[in-house]
Each structure stands twice: as C-alpha cells, then as structure tokens.
N, C-alpha and C positions, 0 to 999 in steps of 0.2 A: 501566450503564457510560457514562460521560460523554466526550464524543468529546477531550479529553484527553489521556485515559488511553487509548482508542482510538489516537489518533497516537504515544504512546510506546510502545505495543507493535509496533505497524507500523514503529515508525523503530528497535528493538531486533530484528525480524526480520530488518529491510535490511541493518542496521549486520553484523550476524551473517554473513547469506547472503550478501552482495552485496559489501560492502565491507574489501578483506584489508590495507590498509592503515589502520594504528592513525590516521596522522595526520588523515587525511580524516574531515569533520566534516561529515556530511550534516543539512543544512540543511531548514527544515519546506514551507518552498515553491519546494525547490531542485527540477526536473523531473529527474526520473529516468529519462528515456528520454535527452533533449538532454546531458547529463554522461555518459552511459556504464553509470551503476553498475546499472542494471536492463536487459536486453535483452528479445526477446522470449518467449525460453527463459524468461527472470527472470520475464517478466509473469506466463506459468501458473504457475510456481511461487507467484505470491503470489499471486495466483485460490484457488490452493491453498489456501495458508494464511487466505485469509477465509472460505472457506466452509469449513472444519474448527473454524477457532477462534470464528467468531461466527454459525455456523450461519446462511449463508444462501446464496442461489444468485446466480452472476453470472451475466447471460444476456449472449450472446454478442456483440448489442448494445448493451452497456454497456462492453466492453470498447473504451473510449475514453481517448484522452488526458485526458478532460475529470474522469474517475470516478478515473484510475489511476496520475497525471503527476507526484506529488507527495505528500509524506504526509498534506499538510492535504488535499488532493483525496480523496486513499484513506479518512483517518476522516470528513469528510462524507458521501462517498458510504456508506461505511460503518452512519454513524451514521442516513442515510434510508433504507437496506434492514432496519436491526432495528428503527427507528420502525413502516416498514411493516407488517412481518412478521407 
C-alpha cells in the first residue's frame, strides 16, 4: 500500500470521525491538533484505528505532534512503521 492511499484512508477516517460539518475540507498538511478537529480523546481514537487497520504498534513515544499532526505526518509515519515491520 503506497502512502497515498495510506493518506486517503486516514483523511476518510477523520473526515467520518472527526469532522460533522459537510463544508469543512480537511486539508493534507492542515495540523489537526492546532484547527480543533482532532483532540486528545480523537488522538487514541486514531492510535486505534492504525494499529487495527495496518497492524502495528504505536509506542507511546511516538505519540508526537511530529508522527500524528496531520495526514501527511500520519501516512509517513505510517508508511515507516509497516516499512519496518
């Protein structure tokens, strides 16, 4: 799975979970902490959803703005935890 397609399913989970208005168009390096639409309740929720859907573990030092802040941030980091793996 090419990190892509990684970021559109990441930004079809947000758009779903996170975001209840139709209008608002979340954006691929829009940060999602600093805008609202993710809190920190939202972060383990998509903690969640990575390690169910691409099977892998987030350690608890990773749980950084730098891995989590944004969708491109999310499928890079993404895309180096199932590189590793």
């Amino acid at each position: 799975m090419d990190k892509n397609q990684i970021a559109e399913n990441i930004r079809e989970f947000i758009t779903t979970n996170f975001i209840f208005e139709e209008a608002v168009q979340l954006e691929t390096d829009q940060s999602l902490l600093e805008t609202g639409v993710v809190d920190s309740t939202g972060i383990l929720e998509l903690v969640n959803y990575l390690e169910e859907t691409y099977s892998i573990a987030v350690d608890d030092e990773e749980l950084i703005p730098d891995n989590l802040d944004s969708v491109n941030k999310i499928a890079a980091y993404v895309g180096q935890k199932i590189t590793a793996s």
